[in-house]
C-alpha positions in Angstrom: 35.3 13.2 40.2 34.3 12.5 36.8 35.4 16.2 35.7 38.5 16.0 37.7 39.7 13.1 35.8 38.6 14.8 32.0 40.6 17.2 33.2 43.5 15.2 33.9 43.1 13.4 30.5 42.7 16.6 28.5 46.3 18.3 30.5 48.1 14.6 29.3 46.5 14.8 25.8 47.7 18.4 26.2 51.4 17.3 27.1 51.4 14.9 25.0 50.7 16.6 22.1 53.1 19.3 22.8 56.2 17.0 23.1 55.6 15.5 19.6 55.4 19.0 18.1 58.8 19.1 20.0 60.0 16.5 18.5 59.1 16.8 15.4 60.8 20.5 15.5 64.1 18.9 16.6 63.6 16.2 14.0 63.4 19.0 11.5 66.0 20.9 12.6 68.4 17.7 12.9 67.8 17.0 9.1 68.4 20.9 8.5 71.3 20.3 9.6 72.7 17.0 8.7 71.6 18.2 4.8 73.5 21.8 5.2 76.6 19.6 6.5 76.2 17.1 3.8 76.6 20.0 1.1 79.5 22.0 3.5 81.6 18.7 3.3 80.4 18.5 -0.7 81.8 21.7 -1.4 85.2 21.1 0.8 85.7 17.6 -1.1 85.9 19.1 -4.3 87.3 22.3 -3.1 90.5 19.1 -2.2 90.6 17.9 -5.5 90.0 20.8 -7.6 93.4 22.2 -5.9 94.9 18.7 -5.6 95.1 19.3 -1.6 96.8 16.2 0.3 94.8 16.0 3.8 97.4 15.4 6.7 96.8 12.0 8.5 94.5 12.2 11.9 96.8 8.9 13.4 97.8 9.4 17.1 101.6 9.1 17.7 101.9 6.3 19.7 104.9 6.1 22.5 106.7 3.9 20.6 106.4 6.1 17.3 107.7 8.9 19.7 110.8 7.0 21.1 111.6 5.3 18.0 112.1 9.1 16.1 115.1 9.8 15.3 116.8 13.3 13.7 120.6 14.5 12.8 122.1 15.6 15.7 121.2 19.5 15.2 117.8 19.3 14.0 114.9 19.4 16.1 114.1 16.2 17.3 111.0 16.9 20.0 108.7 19.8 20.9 107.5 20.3 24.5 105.3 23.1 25.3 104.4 21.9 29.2 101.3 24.9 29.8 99.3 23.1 26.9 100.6 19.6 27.4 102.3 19.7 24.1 104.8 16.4 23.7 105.5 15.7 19.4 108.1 14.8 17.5 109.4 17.9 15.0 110.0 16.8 10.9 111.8 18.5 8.6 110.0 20.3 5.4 110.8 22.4 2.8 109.3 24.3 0.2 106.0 23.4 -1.5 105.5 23.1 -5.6 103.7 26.5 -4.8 106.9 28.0 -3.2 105.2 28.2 0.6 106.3 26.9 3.7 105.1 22.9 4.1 102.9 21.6 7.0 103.2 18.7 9.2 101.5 15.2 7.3 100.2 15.1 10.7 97.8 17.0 13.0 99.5 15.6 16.1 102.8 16.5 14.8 105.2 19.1 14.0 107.4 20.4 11.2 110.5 22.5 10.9 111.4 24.6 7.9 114.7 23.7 7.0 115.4 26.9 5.8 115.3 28.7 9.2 118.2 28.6 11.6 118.6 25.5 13.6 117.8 25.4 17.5 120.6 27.5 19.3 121.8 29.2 16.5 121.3 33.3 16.0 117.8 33.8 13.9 114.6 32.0 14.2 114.0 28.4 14.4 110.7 28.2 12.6 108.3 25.2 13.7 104.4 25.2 12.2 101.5 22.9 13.4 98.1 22.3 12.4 95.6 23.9 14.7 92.9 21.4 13.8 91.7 18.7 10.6 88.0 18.7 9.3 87.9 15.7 11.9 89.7 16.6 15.2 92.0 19.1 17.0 95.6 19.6 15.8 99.1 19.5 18.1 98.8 23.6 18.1 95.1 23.9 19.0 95.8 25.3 22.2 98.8 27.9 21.1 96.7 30.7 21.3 96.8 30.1 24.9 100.2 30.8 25.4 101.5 34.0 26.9 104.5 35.8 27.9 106.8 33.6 30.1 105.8 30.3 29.1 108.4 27.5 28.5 108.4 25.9 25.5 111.5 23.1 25.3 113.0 21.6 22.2 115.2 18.7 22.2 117.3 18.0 19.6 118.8 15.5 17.8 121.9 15.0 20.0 119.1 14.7 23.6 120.2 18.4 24.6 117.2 20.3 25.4 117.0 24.0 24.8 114.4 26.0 27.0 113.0 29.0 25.3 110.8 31.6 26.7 107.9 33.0 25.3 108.3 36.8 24.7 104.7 37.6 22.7 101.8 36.3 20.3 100.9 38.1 16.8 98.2 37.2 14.6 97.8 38.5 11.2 95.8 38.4 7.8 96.6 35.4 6.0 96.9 37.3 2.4 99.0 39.7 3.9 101.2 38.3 6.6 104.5 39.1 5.6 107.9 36.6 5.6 110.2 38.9 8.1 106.7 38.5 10.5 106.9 34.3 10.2 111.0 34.1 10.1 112.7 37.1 12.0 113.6 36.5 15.4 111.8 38.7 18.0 115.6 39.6 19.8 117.4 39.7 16.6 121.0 38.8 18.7 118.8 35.6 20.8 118.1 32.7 19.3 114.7 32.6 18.8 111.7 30.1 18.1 108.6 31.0 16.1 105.8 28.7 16.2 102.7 29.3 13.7 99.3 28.0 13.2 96.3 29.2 11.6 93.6 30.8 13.4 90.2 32.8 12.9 87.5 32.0 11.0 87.4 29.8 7.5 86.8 31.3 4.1 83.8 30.2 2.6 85.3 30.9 -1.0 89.1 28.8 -0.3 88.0 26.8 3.0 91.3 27.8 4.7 91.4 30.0 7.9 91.9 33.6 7.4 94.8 34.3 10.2 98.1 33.1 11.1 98.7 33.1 14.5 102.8 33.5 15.9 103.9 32.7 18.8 107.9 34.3 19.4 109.8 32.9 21.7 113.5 33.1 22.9 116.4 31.3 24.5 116.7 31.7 27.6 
């Protein structure tokens, strides 16, 4: 009896012993990575205000933000995009100080270049969104999902909605991707409606993502 229960004690010293070094594995590991993290986030702080980047703002648009929106009558006013449960307002943008297309100053929302041809008309309506921020997932996270047929809906200023159809997804090189690939339309006599994000992997040397990812689309 007496060797039954040494044995007993030496299997629980034996257990016991084995979850601690299992602890104090993960507890290594956990500061591994909070400290490789730490320095990650270092390095993407200054890479921000070395280049004098202006992070786009992680607030949620409310319903009343959405209903209160308003745009000129031929602008786009909202996005729908009903497969990935896409429902933002659309703002206008122009040109950066560095001459390239601007973003939305929101991950949830979505911007038109002004420059591209307005919903309905002959060309390509070109509308970009932020795939994700350092801190959550951005209105087009999910656009690489889309795929030929899919509706995607834009409402304009006026309340008529305009229902395009997706025709086929692109991606390409970031340093190479060329401006007839972002604004052409993919049925040069149908209006069309190009919506880009960035996609692949992040650049250790710039912290910006090395694709674009296109999504063309046309009226139907």
């Amino acid at each position: 009896m007496k060797r039954e229960k040494l044995i007993k004690r030496l299997s629980k010293n034996k257990i016991t012993l084995f979850l601690f070094f299992i602890a104090i594995i993960c507890f290594g590991i956990a500061i591994y990575l909070s400290s490789t993290q730490y320095i990650q986030n270092k390095k993407i702080a200054n890479y921000i205000k070395k280049n004098n980047i202006v992070l786009p703002s992680t607030k949620k648009i409310t319903e009343t933000d959405f209903s209160k929106f308003q745009a000129p009558s031929d602008y786009p006013k909202y996005l729908f995009i009903p497969s990935i449960n896409v429902k933002t307002i659309v703002k206008p943008v122009g040109l950066t100080k560095n001459s390239q297309i601007g973003t939305p100053d929101n991950v949830f929302t979505a911007a038109w270049y002004i420059k591209s041809s307005k919903p309905g008309e002959i060309g390509a309506t070109l509308i970009d969104g932020h795939v994700s921020s350092w801190t959550s997932n951005g209105v087009f996270y999910n656009l690489k999902k889309l795929k030929a047929g899919d509706t995607i809906q834009i409402q304009k200023g006026n309340n008529s909605i305009l229902n395009y159809k997706v025709v086929k997804t692109a991606i390409y090189d970031s340093n190479s991707i060329q401006d007839n690939q972002i604004l052409d339309a993919v049925n040069p006599k149908v209006s069309g409606l190009n919506l880009i994000t960035c996609y692949g992997k992040v650049d250790k040397n710039t912290n910006e993502f090395q694709q674009r990812l296109i999504v063309y689309s046309q009226l139907k």
